[in-house]
C-alpha positions, 0 to 999 in steps of 0.5 A: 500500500502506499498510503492513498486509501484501500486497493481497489478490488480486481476481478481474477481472470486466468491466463493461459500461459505457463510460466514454468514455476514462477507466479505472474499476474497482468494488468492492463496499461489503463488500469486504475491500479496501475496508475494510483500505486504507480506500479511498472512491468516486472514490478513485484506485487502482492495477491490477496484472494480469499485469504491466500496471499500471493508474490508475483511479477506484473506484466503490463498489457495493453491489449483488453483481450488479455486482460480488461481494464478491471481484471487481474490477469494470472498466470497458469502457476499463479491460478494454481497456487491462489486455487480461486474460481475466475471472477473472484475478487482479489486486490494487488499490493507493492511486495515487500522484499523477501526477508532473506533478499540481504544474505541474497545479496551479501552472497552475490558479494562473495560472503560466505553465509551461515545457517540462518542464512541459507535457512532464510533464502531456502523459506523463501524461494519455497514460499515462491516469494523470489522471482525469475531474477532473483533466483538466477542470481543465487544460482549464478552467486553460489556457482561462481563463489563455490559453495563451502562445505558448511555451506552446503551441509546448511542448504541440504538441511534447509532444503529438506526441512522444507515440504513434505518429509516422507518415514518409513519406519513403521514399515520397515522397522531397523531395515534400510531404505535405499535408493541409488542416484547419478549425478548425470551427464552421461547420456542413455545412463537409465541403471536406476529403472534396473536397479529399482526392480532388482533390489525391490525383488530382492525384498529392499524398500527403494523409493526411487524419486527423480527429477526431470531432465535439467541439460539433459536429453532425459532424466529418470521420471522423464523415460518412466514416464513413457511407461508409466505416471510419474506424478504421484502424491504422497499418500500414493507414492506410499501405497505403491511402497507397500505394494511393490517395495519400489517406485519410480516418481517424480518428486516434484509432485511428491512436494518433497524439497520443493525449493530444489524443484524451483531452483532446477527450473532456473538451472535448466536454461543456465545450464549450470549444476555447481558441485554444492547445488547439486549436493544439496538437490540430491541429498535434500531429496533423498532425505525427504524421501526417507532414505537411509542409505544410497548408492552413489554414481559419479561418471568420470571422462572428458566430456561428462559432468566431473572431468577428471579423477581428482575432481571427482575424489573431491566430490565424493569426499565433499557427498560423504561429509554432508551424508554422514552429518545428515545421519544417511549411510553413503556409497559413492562410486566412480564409474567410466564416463567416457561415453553413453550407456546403452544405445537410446538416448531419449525417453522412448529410446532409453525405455526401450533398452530398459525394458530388453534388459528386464527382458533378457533380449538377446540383443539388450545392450550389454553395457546397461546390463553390467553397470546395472547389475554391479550396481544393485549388487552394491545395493543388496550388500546394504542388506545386513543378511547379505555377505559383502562381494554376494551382491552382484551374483544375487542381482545377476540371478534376479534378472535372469530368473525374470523377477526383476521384470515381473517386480518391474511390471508390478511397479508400473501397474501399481503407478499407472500403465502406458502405452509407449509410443514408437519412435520418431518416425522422421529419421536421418542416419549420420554416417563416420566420414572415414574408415578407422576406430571409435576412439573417442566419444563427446557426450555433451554434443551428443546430448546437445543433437539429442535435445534437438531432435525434441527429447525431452519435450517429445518423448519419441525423439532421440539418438539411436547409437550403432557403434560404440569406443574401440568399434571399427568402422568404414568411411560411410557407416552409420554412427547413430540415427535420429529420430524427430517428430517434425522436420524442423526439429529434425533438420536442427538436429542434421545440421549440428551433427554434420558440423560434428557428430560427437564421434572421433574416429582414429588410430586404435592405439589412441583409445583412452583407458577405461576409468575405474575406482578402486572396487574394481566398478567400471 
């Protein structure tokens, strides 16, 4: 308010834009409220509506189709959170900064920020009271002035102590909970949809929760989601637990740290996941989910997230102090990142290897195979009855006896069956320019000519690998093939993998060695 009298009372009317997790209202140039409270387009204003008060920012129109002169336009995420009926009375203030905006900025500054720092800024981003901006500038702040590892240890707490808080104690009394996570940047990388199976067969309670793809060409929930609904609220999340032992969700809808869902909305477009960010994201979640023990992969190659050995010891190390200081037994491990796992890269691709490796095809890719199989072998060894070193040979007879994929059809019944659709029917096969051996692979333009194809946005869309590291090809063999659902996504994607298709073809004796941490996982 600003002191002139009351606000005058608007009508709400719905918009129907999305907004990706950020609330947005619209008022029309000529409103009166416009004028008497002098407010201006990406001004910060407050909603009151039927006692539910709201953070926006204003967009300013002047076209009366959008919004008429009295109306209070919103924005799809803004009508979700107010949960009014059109037409419902409602009256916008000046927004008062967010309480936590003075560690917002002192950390833009380079300062190191305490608990009650972190806890303040996390209330607030979860109270959807930062907008776009603000939000990018924290992401932006605490990836170019790396996060301690207090810091960080603060932000996982603060993140989890946020939404929904999931216990399964009095399902499974003294057992663990375990649940397996990749920090990504590999593609086609799909071992959770595996393991899930496996160590749920096995008798171990595994709420797998996942996010959606952030600056990749598919995430967990992403590829589940061809098969089966990933949106599940809690109370079902637990009912499909009880049922099956595991699932495969998306925790956005679970409301379990919702600030790292909002936080990942602005990383997505930045294309940045820092090392504590993405600490705090993974370890929030699972501690919300409640877990008590997770399986952690770290890839390592030249062009995966972690580049080098060393870098990737320091972020392990960096998982393990913030793990053992939230009480969650951690077993983090360094796999071979130097190339895609599997053939498909894209939802309905990678669901397709999934689900031949479930099934014992004969031509399953036999990369997803192994990595899956050693890595439910680590998770059974979470089992106190299990002998350590038993692990991969108890995995190994559950996919081979067919119970993994008999648990598999049993999660996807419990969480809702779908038909996946073919691939994309539109398709171009690249081809190697020259005769000689695979003997190096980029991910990230791989990634980057898969996200062009549509996927993640449209499921059928993807990269389809022929070849692999240390194959021998001719001049004019297909490397991979893409598929897309329209030309224009299609020819985007051609045009970047002509330029360069990711695949570097040489002499043998350059072929990198594999990487390897020290239990022998590669």
């Amino acid at each position: 308010m600003n002191g002139k009298g009351p606000a005058q009372t608007l009508q709400i009317r719905r918009v129907g834009i999305d907004t990706w997790r950020e609330s947005v209202v619209y008022l029309h140039r000529d409103c009166p409220v416009v004028r008497a409270e002098g407010f201006q387009a990406l001004s910060k204003v407050t909603v009151h509506a039927n006692g539910t008060t709201l953070t926006a920012v204003l967009n300013v129109v002047d076209d009366e189709r959008i919004v008429a002169r009295c109306e209070l336009g919103v924005s799809e995420d803004a009508f979700a959170r107010l949960q009014v009926a059109e037409g419902h009375a409602a009256r916008v203030d000046h927004a008062e900064p967010p309480p936590s905006i003075a560690a917002l900025h002192r950390k833009i500054a380079g300062d190191r920020l305490g608990r009650e720092d972190l806890q303040a800024i996390v209330a607030d981003i979860a109270a959807a009271r930062y907008s776009k901006i603000e939000l990018a500038a924290f992401v932006v702040a605490t990836h170019q002035f790396e996060l301690d590892r207090d810091e960080v240890l603060h932000l996982t707490q603060a993140m989890a102590a946020v939404g929904q808080r999931l216990d399964w104690a009095h399902d499974v009394g003294a057992g663990p909970v375990v649940d397996k996570h990749c920090i990504g940047g590999i593609p086609g990388n799909r071992t959770s949809m595996l393991v899930v199976p496996i160590v749920a067969a096995h008798g171990l309670w595994c709420p797998k929760t996942s996010s959606r793809a952030i600056t990749s060409p598919a995430g967990t929930a992403d590829t589940m989601e061809v098969l089966a609904d990933v949106a599940l609220p809690t109370q079902r999340l637990a009912e499909i637990l009880r049922a099956t032992r595991g699932c495969l969700a998306w925790g956005g809808t679970a409301g379990l740290s919702p600030a790292d869902d909002i936080l990942i909305s602005v990383e997505r477009p930045l294309a940045l996941d820092s090392p504590g960010q993405m600490v705090a994201s993974i370890l929030s979640k699972k501690l919300a989910a409640g877990s008590t023990h997770l399986l952690l992969d770290i890839p390592v190659g030249p062009t995966a997230k972690v580049r080098s050995m060393p870098e990737a010891q320091r972020l392990k190390k960096l998982f393990e102090f913030v793990a053992d200081r939230l009480g969650l037994h951690l077993d983090a491990v360094i796999t071979d990142g130097r190339q895609p796992i599997g053939r498909g890269i894209g939802p309905v691709l990678e669901a397709r290897d999934v689900m031949q490796v479930l099934g014992n095809a004969p031509d399953a890719p036999n990369d997803l195979r192994q990595k899956a199989l050693r890595l439910a072998g680590r998770m059974i060894e979470f089992d106190p009855d299990v002998r350590g070193g038993d692990g991969w040979r108890i995995a190994r007879d559950i996919l081979e006896s067919g119970r993994a994929l008999e648990r598999m059809n049993a999660i996807i019944d419990a969480q809702g069956r779908r038909t996946p659709p073919p691939p994309g029917p539109l398709t171009f096969d690249v081809a190697a320019p020259v005769s000689g051996t695979v003997v190096g692979v980029d991910n990230l333009r791989l990634a980057r000519i898969a996200r062009l194809t549509g996927a993640p946005q449209v499921p059928s869309a993807g990269v389809d690998l022929a070849v692999r590291l240390g194959d021998r090809v001719e001049a004019g063999q297909p490397l991979y093939r893409l598929h897309a659902c329209y030309e224009a996504d299609l020819a985007f994607a051609r045009a970047m993998a002509e330029a360069d298709s990711g695949w570097r073809i040489g002499d043998a004796a350059t072929l990198p060695r594999d990487i390897v941490d020290g239990r022998g996982l590669s």
